[in-house]
N, C-alpha and C positions, 0 to 999 in steps of 0.2 A: 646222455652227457658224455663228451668227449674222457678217455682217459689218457690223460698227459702224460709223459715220462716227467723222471724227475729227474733236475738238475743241481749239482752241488759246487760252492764256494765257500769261501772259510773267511769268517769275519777277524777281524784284527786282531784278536785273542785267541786266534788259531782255532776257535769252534765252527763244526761243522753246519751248515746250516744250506736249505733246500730252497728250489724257486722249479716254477715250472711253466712253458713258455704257448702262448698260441698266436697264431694271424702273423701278419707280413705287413709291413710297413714302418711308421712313425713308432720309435719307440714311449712305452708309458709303462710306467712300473707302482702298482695298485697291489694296495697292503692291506691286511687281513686285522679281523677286530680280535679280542682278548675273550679266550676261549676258545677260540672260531680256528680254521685254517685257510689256505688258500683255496681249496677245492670247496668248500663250504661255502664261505663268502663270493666267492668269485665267480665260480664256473658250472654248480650245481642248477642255480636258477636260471643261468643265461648271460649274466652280468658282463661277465668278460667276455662271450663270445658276440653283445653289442657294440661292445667299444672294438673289436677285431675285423668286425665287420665295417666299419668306418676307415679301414686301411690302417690298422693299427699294429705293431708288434707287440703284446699284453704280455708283458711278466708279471707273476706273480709268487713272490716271496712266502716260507712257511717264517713266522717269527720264533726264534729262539724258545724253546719250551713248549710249539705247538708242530702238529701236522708231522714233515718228517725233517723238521731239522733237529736236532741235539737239544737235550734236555737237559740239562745240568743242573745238581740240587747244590751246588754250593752258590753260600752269596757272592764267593769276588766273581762270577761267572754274573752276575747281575750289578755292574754298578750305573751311577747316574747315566743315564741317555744311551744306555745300552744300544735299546733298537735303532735312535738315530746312528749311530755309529755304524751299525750292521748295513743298513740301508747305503751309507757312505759306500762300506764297502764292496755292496752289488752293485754299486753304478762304477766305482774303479774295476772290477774284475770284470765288466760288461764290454768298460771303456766306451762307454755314452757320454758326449760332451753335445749330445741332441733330443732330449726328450721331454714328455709329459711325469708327471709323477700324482700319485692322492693315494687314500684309504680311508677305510672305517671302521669310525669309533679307533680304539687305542690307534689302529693306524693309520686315521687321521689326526689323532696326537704325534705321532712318531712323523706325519708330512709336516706336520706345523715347525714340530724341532727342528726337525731338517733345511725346511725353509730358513728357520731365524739364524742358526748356524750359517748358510751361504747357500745351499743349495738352491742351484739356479735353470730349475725348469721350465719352458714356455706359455705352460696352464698347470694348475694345479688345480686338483678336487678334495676341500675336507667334507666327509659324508658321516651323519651317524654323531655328529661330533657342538658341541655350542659353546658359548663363550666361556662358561665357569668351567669346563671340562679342560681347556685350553689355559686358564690364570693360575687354578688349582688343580695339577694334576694329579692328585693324592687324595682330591674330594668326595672319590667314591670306594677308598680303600678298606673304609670300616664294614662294606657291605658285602665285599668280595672275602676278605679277610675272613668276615662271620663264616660266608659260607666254607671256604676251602676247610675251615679247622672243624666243622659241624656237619660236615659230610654224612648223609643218612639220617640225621635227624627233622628236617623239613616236611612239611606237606607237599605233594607233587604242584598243588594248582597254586604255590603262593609264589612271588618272583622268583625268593632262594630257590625254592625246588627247581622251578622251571631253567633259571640260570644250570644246577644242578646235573638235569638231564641235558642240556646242551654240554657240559661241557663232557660227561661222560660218553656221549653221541660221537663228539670229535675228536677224542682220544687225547685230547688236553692233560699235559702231566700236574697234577696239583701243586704238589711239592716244590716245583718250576716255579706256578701261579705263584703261590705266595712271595716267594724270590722276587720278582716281577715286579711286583709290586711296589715294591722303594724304590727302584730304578728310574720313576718317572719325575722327569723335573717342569715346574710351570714358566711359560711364554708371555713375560709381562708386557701391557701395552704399545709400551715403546718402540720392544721388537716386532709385535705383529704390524706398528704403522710404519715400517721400514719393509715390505713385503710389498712388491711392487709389481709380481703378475698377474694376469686375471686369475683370479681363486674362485672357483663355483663349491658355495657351503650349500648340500644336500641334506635335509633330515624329512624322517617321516612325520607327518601332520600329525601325528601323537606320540612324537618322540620330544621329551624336554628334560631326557636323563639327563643328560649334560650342559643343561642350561640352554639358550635360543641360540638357533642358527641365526636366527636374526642380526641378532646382537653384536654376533661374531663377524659375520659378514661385514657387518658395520664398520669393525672396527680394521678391515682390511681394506687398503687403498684404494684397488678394484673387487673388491667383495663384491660377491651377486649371490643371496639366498635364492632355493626352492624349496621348495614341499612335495614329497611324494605322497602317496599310501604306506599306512603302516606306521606301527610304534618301531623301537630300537633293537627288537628282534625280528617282527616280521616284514620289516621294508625292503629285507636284501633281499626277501623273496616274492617281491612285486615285480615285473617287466619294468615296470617305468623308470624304476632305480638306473638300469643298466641305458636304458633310454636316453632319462636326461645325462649322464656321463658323456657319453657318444656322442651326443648334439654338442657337447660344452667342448670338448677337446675334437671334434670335426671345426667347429669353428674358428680354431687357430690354424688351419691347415689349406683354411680357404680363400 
């Protein structure tokens, strides 16, 4: 697997926060899920070196609290829409007024915010991510929540744990996480049927943490569901994941 350098900009609250860059071309700026980082999600299975491989410029974002951007344990360092904001401000310090944008799971929440706020990329991909994930962004906080504060008391083989070991894997700041956690705000109907680029919603064929792709998809203008391989942890580590992105965002290019 490639190792990227790392690149730094400061989000509107003057916090430090990391992105790291591959391929030449079109830009697309692909966000990393909650836990996870950008070299996890992105670039360990292949993901991002499919979509760069399509004549792509692939940025990829560490979020606030993960990877190597700044971890801050106070909550004003966490308020509403946090990450869309950040994400704002890698496309200002970028100075893209021409790209692609998606992510998964939380950073396909943090595309959908982005989206309903203005943000006006020529494809988007929500991956990892379903409708109730999107209405109620706080609907899986009691689960995250249990585990960050019960740290060590889990079984290895049961979700907590396993959630668990991911996130001690990825160097994930807990203390961060919990922060995080409020920060997310829900995308009610209205906005997402005002969203009017092709959106490709990706989940794996046994992913319905977050409610159906389906569903979601639906309820976007040009919504197109797939299915890959894999539940909501092991799809990012399918080829096809990385696959169907690249085909969905080559095709605006063609």
């Amino acid at each position: 697997m490639p190792d990227l350098p790392v690149h730094y900009f400061r989000g509107h609250d003057g916090t430090q926060l990391a992105y790291r860059e591959m391929g030449q071309g079109r830009p697309v700026i692909l966000i990393h899920g909650y836990f996870s980082n950008a070299t996890v999600n992105w670039v360990n299975y292949g993901n991002a070196a499919a979509v760069a491989a399509r004549g792509f410029h692939v940025i990829l974002p560490d979020l606030r609290g993960h990877g190597d951007s700044a971890k801050p344990h106070e909550a004003a360092a966490y308020p509403p829409d946090i990450l869309a904001d950040d994400g704002f401000a890698l496309i200002e310090h970028l100075g893209l007024t021409s790209y692609a944008l998606g992510g998964y799971s939380l950073g396909a929440r943090t595309t959908i915010r982005m989206l309903a706020r203005g943000a006006a990329p020529s494809r988007a991909v929500i991956a990892g991510m379903g409708l109730d994930g999107v209405l109620d962004a706080s609907g899986r906080n009691a689960h995250f929540r249990r585990i960050l504060t019960q740290l060590g008391t889990f079984d290895r083989r049961s979700p907590e744990g396993k959630a668990e070991a991911f996130l001690k894997s990825t160097g994930a700041d807990p203390a961060a996480m919990l922060q995080l956690l409020d920060s997310g705000v829900d995308t009610p109907p209205d906005a997402l049927a005002k969203i009017g680029m092709p959106v490709l919603v990706v989940a794996g064929t046994e992913d319905d943490d977050n409610g159906s792709a389906e569903a979601l998809a639906a309820a976007l203008p040009r919504g197109q569901a797939v299915r890959v391989p894999g539940n909501h942890m092991s799809a990012v580590a399918q080829p096809q994941l990385g696959r169907v992105i690249a085909g969905f965002l080559g095709e605006g290019a063609s």
